[in-house]
C-alpha positions in Angstrom: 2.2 -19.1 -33.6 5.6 -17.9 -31.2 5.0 -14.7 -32.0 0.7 -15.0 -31.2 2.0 -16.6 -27.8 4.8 -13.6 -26.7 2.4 -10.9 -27.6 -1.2 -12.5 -25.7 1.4 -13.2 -22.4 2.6 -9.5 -23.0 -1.0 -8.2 -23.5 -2.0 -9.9 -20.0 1.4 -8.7 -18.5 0.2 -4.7 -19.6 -3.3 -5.3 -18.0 -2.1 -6.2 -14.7 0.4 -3.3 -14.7 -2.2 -1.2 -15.6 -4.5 -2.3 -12.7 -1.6 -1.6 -10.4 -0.9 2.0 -11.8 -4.9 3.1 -11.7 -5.0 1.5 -7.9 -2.2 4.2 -7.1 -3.7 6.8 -8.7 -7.4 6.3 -6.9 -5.6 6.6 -3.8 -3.4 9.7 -4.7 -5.1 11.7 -1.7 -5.1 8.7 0.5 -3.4 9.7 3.9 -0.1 7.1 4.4 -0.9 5.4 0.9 2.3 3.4 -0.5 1.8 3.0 -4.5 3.1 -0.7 -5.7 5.6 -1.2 -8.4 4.3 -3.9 -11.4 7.1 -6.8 -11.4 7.2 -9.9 -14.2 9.4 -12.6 -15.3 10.2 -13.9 -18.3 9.8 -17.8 -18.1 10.3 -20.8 -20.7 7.6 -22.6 -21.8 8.7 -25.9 -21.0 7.2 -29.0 -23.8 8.8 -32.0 -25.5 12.9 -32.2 -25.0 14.2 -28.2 -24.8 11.9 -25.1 -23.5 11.1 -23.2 -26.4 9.6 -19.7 -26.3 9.0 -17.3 -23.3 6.1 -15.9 -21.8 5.5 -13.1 -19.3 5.0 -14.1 -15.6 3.7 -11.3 -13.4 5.1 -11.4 -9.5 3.9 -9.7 -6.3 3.4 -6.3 -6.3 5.9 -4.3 -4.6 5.3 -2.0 -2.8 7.1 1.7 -2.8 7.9 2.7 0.7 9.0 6.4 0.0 7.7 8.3 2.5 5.2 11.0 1.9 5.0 14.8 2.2 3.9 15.7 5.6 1.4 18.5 5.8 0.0 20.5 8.9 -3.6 20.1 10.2 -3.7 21.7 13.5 -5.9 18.4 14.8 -4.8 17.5 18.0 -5.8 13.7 16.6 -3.6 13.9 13.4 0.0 12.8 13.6 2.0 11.9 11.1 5.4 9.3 11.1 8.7 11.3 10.6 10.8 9.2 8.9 10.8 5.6 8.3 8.3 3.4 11.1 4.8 2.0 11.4 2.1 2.7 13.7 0.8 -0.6 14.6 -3.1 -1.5 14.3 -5.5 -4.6 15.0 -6.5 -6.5 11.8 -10.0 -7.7 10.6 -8.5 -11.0 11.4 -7.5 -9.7 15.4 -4.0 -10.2 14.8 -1.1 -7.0 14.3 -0.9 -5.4 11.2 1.1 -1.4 10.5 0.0 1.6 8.8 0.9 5.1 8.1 -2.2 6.2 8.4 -2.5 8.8 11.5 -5.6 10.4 11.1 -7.0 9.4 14.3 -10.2 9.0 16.1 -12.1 8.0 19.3 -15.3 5.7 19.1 -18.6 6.5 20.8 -17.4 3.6 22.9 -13.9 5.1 23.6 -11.9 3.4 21.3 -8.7 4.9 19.5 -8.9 3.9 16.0 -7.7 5.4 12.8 -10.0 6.7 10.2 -10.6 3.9 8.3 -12.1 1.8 11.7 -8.7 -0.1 12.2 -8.2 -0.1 16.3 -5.2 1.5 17.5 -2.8 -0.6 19.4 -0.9 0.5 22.4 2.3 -0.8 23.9 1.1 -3.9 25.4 -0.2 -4.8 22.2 -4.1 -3.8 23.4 -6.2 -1.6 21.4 -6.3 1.5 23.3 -9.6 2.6 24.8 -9.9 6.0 26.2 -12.9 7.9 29.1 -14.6 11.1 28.0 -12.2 13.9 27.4 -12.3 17.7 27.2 -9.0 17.7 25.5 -6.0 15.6 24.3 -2.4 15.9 23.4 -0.6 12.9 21.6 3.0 13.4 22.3 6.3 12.8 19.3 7.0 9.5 20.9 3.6 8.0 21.1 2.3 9.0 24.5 -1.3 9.7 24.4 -2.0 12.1 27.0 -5.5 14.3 28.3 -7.6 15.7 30.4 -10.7 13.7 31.6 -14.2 15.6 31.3 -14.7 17.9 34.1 -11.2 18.4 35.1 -9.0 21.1 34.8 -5.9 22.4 32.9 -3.6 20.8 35.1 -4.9 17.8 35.5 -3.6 15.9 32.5 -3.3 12.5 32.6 -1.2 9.8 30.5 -3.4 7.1 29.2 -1.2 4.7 26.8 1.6 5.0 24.6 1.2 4.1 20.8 3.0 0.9 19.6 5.5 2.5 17.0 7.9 -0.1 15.1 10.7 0.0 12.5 11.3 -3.4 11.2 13.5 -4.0 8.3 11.9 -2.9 4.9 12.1 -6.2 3.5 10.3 -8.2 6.1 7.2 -6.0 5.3 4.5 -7.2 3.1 1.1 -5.4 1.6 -2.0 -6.8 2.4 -5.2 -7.6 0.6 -6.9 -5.4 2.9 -4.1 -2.4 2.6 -2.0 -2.9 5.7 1.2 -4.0 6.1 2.5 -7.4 7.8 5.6 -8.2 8.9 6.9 -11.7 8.2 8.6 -13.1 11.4 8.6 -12.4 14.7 6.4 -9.0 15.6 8.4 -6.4 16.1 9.8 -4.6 19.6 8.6 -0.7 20.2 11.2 1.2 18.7 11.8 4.7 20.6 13.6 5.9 17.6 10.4 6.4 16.1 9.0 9.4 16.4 5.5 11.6 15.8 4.8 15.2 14.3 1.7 16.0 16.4 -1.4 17.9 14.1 0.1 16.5 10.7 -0.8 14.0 7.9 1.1 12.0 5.9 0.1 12.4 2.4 0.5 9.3 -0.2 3.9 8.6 -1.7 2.3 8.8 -5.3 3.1 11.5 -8.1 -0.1 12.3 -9.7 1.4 13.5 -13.1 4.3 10.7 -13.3 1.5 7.9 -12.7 -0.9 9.8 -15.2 2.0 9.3 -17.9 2.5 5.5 -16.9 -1.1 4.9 -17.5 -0.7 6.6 -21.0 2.9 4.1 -21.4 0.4 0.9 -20.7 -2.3 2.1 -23.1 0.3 2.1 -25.8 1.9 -1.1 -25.1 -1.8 -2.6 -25.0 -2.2 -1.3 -28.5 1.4 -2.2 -30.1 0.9 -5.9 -28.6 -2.9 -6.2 -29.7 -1.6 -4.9 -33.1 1.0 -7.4 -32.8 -1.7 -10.3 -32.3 -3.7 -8.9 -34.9 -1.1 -8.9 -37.4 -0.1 -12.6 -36.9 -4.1 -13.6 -37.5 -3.9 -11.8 -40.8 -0.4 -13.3 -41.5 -2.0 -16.5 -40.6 -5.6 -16.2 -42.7 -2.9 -15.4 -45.6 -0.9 -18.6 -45.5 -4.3 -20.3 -45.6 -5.7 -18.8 -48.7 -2.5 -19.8 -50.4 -2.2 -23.2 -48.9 -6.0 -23.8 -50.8 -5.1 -22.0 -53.9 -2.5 -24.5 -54.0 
């Protein structure tokens, strides 16, 4: 049964890879998406005196932090990270978590937020709340400037200044709820950062190459289910002869 054991870990190991690759793919048009990578071990199965056998052990995703093409939009609430960096956002939880997403918005209330609801932190690590304005101009290093309602061209006025980071690409971690942590310490402004005003960030994932993963998976479902199914005939065999015997 060694072989009935390798190929149901492996089957389970393709299903969870598989998950990962359609995830990417529903969220090739997502604005700042990162796609995860599938990662496994192979483990001994520990029994008796000596491990015997190994079975598939899937890790963490990881995610892919390739950045994204950027394309023009002409809204003066778009902007879109050059480079590597993170614009920082408050949680569901209230705490600090980073996205790429820069397609901006303000609240009936005043509230910068991104599109998804996520409120928009500024330096002092505040969400950023903003009066009535006939116009607005977010600047390449974060400054979010405007002009109130009523006033006139020249009477622009600097409001807050978005929290922009770079920690180290390890220390940042994918969360349940699609934002990024950052294990540690939370991370200083970082003035290298800096913004294309009017612009999107597209997702990081190939359309075409994650299309041909999903086709890799399907066939490594059907070799290892094959696999399986060959061992239970194998196995039904050695029983008929063990009673004709």
């Amino acid at each position: 049964m060694d072989t009935l054991w390798i190929a149901a870990t492996g089957t389970r190991a393709v299903l969870a890879r598989q998950d990962i690759v359609a995830n990417n793919l529903a969220n090739v048009n997502t604005n700042g998406f990162r796609g995860s990578f599938a990662e496994f071990r192979a483990l001994p199965v520990y029994g008796g005196v000596l491990p015997s056998n190994v079975y598939v052990a899937p890790d963490e995703p990881v995610a892919d932090l390739r950045t994204g093409a950027i394309n023009a939009t002409g809204r003066a609430l778009d902007v879109a990270i050059k480079g590597s960096g993170w614009l920082a956002v408050q949680a569901p939880d209230g705490g600090i978590a980073y996205t790429r997403n820069g397609q901006l918005q303000i609240s009936s209330s005043g509230l910068l937020t991104t599109s998804d609801g996520h409120p928009v932190l500024g330096q002092d690590r505040l969400p950023i709340t903003l009066p009535v304005l006939q116009e607005i101009q977010i600047g390449k290093d974060g400054t979010v400037a405007g002009i109130p309602a009523g006033g006139t061209s020249s009477a622009s006025v600097v409001f807050n200044r978005l929290l922009l980071v770079d920690p180290p690409a390890k220390a940042v971690q994918r969360g349940d709820d699609g934002l990024f942590r950052v294990s540690g310490e939370a991370p200083e402004p970082d003035a290298r950062v800096q913004l294309e005003a009017g612009a999107l960030e597209g997702s990081n994932v190939n359309a075409v190459s994650t299309l041909i993963q999903m086709i890799e998976n399907s066939r490594a479902f059907e070799v290892q289910t094959k696999l399986m199914h060959t061992v239970d005939q194998n196995a039904q065999a050695a029983s008929q002869l063990l009673i004709v015997n």
